[in-house]
Z-matrix of the N, CA and C atoms (Angstrom, degrees):
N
C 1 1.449
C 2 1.524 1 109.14
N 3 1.635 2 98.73 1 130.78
C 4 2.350 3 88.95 2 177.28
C 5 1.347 4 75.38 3 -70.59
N 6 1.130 5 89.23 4 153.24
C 7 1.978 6 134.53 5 173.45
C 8 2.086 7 102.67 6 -75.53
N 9 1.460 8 106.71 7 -21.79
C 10 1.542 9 98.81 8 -152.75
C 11 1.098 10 140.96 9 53.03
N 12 1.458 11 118.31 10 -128.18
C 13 1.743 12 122.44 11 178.81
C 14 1.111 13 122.74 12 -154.78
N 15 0.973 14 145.84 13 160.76
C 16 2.093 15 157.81 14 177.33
C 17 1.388 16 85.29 15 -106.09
N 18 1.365 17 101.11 16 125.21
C 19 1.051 18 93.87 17 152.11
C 20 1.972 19 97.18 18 -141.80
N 21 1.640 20 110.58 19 -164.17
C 22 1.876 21 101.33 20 176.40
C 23 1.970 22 85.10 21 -102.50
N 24 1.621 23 93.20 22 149.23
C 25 1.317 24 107.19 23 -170.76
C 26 1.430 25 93.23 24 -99.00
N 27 1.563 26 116.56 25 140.05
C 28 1.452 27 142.28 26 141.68
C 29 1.100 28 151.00 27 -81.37
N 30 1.130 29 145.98 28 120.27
C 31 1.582 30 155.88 29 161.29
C 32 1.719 31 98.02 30 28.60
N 33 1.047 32 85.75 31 -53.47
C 34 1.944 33 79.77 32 -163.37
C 35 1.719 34 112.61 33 -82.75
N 36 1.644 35 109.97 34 -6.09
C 37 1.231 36 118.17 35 176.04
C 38 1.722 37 100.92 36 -77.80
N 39 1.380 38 130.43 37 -27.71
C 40 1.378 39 128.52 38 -179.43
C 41 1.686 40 119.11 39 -28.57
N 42 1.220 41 119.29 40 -57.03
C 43 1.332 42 107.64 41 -178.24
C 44 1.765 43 123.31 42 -44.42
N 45 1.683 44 84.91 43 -55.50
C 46 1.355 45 84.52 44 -162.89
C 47 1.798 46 109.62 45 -74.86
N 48 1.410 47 125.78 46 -11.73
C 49 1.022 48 121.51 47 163.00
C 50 1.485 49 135.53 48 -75.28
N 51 1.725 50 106.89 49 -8.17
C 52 0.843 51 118.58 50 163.62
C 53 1.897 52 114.64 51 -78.49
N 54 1.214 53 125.50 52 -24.32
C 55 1.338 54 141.37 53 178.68
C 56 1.734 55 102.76 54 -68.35
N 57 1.347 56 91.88 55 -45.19
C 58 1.614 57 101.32 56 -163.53
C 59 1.737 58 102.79 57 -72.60
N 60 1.330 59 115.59 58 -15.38
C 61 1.806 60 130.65 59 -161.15
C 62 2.073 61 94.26 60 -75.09
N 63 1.739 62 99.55 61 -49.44
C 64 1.415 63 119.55 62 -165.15
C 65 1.701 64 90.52 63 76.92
N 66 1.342 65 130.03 64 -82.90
C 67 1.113 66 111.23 65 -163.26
C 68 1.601 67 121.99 66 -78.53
N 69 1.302 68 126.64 67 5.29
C 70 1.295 69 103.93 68 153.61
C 71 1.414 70 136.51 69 -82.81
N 72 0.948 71 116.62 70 -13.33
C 73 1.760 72 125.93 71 172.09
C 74 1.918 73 97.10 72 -46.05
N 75 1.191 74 128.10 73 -53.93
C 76 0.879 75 125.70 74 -177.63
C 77 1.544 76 129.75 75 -95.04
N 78 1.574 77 119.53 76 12.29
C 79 1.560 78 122.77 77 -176.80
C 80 1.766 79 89.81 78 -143.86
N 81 1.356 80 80.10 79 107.70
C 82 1.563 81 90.40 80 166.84
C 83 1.748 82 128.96 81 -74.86
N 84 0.981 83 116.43 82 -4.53
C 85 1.216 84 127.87 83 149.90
C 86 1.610 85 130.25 84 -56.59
N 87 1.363 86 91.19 85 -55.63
C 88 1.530 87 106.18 86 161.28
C 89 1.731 88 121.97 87 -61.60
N 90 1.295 89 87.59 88 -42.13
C 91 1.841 90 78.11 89 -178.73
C 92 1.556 91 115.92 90 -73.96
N 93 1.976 92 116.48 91 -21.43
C 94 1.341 93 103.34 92 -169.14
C 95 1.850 94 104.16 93 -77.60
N 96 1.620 95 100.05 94 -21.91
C 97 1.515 96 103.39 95 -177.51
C 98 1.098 97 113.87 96 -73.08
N 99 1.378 98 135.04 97 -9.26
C 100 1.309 99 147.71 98 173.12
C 101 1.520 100 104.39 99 -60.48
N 102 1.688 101 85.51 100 -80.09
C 103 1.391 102 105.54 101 -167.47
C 104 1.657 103 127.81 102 -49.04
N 105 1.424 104 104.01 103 -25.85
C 106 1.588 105 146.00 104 158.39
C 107 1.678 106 105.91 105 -35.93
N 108 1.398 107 107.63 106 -56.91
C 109 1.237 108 120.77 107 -157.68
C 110 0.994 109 91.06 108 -96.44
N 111 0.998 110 142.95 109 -110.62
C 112 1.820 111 134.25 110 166.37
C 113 1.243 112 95.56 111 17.92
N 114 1.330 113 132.54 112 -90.22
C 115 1.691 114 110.47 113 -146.56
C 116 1.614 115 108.91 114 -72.86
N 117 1.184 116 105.35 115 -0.36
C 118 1.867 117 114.00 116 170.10
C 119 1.311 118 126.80 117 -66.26
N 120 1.666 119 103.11 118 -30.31
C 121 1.689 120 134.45 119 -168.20
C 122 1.143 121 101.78 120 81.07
N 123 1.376 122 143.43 121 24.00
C 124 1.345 123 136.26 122 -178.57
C 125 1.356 124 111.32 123 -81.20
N 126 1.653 125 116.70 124 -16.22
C 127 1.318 126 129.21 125 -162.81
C 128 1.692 127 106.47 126 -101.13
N 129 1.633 128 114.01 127 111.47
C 130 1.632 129 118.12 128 163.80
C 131 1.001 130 130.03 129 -96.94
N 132 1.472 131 145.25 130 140.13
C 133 1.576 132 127.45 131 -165.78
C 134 1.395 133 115.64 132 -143.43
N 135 1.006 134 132.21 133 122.53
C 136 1.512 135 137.21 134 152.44
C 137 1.115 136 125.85 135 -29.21
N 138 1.266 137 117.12 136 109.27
C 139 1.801 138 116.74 137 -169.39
C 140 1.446 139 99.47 138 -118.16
N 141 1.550 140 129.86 139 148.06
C 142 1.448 141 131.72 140 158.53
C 143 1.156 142 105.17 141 -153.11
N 144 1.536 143 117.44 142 113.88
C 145 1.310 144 111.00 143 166.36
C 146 1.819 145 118.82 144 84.83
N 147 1.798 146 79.76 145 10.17
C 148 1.680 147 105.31 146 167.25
C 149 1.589 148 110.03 147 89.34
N 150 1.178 149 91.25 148 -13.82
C 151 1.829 150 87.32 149 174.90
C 152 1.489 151 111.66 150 -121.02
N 153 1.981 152 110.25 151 149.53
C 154 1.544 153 106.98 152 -173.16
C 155 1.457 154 113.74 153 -81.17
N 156 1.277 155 115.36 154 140.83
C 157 1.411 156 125.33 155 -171.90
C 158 1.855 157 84.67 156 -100.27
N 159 1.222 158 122.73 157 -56.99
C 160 1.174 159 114.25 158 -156.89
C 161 1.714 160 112.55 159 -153.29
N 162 1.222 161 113.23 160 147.89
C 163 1.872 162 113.38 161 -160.95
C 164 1.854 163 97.03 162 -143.99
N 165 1.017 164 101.35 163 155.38
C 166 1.568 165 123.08 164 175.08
C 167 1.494 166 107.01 165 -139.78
N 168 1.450 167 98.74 166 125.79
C 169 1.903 168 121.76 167 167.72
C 170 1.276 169 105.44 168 -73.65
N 171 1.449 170 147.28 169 118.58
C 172 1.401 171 155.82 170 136.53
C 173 1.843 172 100.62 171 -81.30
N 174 1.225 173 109.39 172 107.52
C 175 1.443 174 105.35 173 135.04
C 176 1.423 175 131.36 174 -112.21
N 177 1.614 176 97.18 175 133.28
C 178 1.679 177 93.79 176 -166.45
C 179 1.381 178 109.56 177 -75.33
N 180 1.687 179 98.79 178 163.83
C 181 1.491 180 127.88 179 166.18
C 182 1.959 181 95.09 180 38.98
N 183 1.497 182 120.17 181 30.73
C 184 1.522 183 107.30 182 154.01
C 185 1.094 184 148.76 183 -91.70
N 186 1.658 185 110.79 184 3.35
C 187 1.187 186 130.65 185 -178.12
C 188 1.767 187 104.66 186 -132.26
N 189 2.224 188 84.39 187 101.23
C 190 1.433 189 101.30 188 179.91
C 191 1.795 190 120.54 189 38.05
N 192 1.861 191 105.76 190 40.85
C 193 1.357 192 104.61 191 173.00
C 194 1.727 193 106.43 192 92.74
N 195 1.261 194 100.63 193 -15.74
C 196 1.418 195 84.34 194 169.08
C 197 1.714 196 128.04 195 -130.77
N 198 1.278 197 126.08 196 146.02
C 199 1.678 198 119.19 197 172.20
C 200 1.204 199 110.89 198 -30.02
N 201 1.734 200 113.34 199 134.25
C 202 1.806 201 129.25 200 -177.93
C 203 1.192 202 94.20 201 -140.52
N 204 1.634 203 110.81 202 113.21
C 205 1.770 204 130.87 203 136.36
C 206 1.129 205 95.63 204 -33.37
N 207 1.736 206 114.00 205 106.00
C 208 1.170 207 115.85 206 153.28
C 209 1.509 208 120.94 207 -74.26
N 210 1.610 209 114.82 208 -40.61
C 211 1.111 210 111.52 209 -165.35
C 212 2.193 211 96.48 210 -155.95
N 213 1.487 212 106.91 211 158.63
C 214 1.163 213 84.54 212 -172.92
C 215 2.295 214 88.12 213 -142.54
N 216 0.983 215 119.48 214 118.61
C 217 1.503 216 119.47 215 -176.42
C 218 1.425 217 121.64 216 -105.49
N 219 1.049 218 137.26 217 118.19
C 220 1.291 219 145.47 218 156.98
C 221 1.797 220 120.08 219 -81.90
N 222 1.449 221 115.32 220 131.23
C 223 1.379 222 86.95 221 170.04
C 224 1.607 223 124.47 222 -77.64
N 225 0.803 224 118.83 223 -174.31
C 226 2.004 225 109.46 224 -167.13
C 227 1.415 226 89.56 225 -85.94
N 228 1.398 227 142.19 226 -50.76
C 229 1.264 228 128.11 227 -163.75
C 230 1.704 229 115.03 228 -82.92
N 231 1.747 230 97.24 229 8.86
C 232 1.910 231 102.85 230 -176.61
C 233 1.520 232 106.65 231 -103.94
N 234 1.234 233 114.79 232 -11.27
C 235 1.786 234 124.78 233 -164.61
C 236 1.463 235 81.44 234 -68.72
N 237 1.462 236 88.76 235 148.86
C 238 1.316 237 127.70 236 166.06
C 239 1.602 238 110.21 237 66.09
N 240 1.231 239 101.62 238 50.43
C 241 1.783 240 110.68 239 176.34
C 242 1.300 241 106.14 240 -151.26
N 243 1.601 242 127.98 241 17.40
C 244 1.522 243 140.52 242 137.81
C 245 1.137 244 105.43 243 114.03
N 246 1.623 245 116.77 244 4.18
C 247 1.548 246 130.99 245 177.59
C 248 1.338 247 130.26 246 -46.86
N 249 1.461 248 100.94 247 -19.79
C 250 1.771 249 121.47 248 161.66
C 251 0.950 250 101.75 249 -104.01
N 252 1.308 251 160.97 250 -14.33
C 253 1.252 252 138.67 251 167.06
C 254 1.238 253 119.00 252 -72.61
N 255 1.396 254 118.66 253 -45.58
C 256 1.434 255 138.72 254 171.05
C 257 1.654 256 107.84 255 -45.67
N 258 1.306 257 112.32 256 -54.90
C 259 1.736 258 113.03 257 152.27
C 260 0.880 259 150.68 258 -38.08
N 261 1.210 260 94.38 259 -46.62
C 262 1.921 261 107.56 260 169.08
C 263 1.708 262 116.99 261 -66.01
N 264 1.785 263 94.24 262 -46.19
C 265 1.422 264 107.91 263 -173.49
C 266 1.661 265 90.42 264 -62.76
N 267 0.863 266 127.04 265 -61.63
C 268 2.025 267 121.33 266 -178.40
C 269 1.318 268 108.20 267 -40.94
N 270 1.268 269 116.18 268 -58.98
C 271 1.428 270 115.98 269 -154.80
C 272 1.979 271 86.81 270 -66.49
N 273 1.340 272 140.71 271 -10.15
C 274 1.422 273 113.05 272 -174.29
C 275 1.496 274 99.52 273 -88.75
N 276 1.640 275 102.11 274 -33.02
C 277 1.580 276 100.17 275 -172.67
C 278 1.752 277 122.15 276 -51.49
N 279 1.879 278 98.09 277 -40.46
C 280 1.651 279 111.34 278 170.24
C 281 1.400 280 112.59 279 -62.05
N 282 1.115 281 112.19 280 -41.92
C 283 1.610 282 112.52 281 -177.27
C 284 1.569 283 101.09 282 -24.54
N 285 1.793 284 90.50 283 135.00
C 286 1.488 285 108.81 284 177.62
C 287 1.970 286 94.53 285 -83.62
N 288 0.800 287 121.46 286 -44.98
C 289 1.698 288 139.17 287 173.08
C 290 0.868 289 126.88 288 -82.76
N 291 1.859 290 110.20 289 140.73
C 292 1.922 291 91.84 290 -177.91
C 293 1.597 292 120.83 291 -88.57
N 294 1.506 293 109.74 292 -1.69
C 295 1.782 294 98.91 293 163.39
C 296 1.947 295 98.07 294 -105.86
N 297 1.199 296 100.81 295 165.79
C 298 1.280 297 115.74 296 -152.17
C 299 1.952 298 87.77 297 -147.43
N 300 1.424 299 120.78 298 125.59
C 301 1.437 300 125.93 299 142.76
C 302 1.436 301 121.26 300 -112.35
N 303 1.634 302 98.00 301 -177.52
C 304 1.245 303 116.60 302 173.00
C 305 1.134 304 104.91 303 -165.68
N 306 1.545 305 122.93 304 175.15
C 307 1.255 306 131.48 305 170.60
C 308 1.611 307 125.29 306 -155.30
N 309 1.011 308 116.00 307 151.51
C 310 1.930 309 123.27 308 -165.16
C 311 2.016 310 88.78 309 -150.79
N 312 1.308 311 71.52 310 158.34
C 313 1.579 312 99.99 311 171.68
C 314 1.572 313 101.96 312 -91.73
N 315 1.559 314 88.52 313 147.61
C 316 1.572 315 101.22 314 -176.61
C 317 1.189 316 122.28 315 -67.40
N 318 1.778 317 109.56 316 -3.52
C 319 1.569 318 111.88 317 178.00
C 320 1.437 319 117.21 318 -91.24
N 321 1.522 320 103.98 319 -4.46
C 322 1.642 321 110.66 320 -172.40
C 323 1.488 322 100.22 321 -90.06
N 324 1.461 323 111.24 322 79.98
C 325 1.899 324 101.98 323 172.68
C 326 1.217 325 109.83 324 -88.70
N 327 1.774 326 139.08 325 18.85
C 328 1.436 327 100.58 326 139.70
C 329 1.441 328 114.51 327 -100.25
N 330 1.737 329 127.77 328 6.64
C 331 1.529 330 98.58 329 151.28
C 332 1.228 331 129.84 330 -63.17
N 333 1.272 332 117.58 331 -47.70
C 334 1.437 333 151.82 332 153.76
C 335 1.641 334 103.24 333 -11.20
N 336 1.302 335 121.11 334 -61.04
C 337 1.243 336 122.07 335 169.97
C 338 1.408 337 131.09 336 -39.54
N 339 1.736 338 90.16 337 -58.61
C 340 1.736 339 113.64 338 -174.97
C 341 1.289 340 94.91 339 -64.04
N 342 1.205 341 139.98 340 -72.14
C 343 1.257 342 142.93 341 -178.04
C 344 1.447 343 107.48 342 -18.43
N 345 1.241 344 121.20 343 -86.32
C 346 1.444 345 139.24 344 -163.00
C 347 2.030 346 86.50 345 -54.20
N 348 1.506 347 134.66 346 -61.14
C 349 1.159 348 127.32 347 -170.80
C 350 1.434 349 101.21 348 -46.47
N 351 1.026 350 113.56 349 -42.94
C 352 1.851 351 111.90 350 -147.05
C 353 2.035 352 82.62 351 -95.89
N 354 1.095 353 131.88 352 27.95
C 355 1.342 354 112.19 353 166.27
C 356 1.201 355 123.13 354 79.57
N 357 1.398 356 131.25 355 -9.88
C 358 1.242 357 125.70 356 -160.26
C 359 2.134 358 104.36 357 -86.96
N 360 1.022 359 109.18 358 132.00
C 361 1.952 360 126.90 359 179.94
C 362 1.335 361 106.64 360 -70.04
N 363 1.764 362 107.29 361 123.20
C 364 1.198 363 109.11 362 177.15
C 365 1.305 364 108.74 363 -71.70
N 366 2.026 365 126.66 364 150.81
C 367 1.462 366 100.47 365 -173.13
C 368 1.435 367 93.18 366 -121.06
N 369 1.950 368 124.17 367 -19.70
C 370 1.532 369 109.24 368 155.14
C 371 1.439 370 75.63 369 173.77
N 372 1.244 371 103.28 370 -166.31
C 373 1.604 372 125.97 371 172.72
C 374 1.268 373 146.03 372 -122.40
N 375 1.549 374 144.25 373 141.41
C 376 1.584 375 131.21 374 -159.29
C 377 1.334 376 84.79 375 -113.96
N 378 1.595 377 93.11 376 162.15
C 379 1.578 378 116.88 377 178.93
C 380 1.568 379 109.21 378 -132.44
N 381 1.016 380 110.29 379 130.68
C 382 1.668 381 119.49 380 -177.71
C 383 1.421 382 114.23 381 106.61
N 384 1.271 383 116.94 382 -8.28
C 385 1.575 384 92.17 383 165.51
C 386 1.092 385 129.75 384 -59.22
N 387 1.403 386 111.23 385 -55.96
C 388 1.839 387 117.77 386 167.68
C 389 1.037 388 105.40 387 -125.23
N 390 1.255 389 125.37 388 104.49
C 391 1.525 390 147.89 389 170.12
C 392 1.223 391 107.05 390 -23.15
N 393 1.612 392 118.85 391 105.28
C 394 1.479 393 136.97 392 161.38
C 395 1.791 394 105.68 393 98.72
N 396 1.073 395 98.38 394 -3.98
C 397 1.601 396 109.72 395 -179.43
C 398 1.935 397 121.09 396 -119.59
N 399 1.645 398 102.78 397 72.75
C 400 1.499 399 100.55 398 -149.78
C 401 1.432 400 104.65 399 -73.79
N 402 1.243 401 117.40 400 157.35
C 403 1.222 402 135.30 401 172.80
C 404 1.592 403 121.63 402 -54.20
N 405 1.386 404 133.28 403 98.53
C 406 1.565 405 115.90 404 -173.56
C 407 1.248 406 115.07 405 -106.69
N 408 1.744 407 112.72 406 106.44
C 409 1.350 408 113.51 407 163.77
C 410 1.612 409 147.22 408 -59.76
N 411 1.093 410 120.81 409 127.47
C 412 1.755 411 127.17 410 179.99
C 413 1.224 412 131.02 411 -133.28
N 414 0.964 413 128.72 412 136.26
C 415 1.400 414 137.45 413 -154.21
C 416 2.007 415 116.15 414 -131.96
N 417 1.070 416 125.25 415 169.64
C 418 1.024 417 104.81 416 -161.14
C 419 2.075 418 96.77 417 -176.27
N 420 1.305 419 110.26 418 119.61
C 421 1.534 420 116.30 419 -164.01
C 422 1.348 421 100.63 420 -88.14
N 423 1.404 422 114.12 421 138.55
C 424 1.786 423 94.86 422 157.70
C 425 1.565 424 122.35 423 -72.50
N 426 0.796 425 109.32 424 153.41
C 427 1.713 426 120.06 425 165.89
C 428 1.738 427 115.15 426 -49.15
């Protein structure tokens, strides 16, 4: 498979990242926070063949001073061809900071996976965001 490119996503990339989300087409919440982030530059995306397979939210220095993975997307037919790994590894290189988090629910074991593959330190867990489904924090230094 070409690998493609990272590049930061723009205004005019919105549609199709909204396609690539599945659930924002239908939660408008999601699409203005999208679209939000995108025109912020917070938004990076996986391109091959001119279209995004997959994008990661960095907002800087928002978590207690430091850059937070807000969110990290694969398209469903791109998983499992390193398209999150390739993300993660970017999103440390952009890092405005040299520790870096994120966070997933403990029910998401294939973030859970990538995480632990790609190196990143568990730093603990929240309770109450979604009832019975705690929040698991990770963090991750640059080199």
């Amino acid at each position: 498979m070409d690998m493609g490119a990272v590049r930061r996503a723009t205004p005019e990339d919105l549609d199709a990242l909204f396609r690539l989300d599945g659930v924002a087409p239908g939660d408008l919440e999601r699409r203005t926070r999208l679209n939000t982030r995108v025109r912020s530059g917070e938004v990076i995306l996986f391109e091959r063949d001119g279209y995004p397979s997959g994008y990661a939210i960095i907002r800087p220095r928002s978590f207690f001073g430091c850059d937070f993975v807000e969110s990290i997307m694969v398209a469903a037919d791109d998983r499992r061809f390193g398209i999150g790994s390739l993300l993660l590894r970017q999103v440390v290189i952009l890092s405005s900071t040299v520790r870096i988090f994120t966070s997933t629910n403990r029910s998401n074991t294939p973030m859970t996976a990538l995480l632990h593959k790609e190196s990143w330190q568990f730093s603990g867990q929240l309770e109450g965001i979604d009832v019975g489904d705690p929040e698991m924090v990770y963090y991750k230094d640059r080199a």
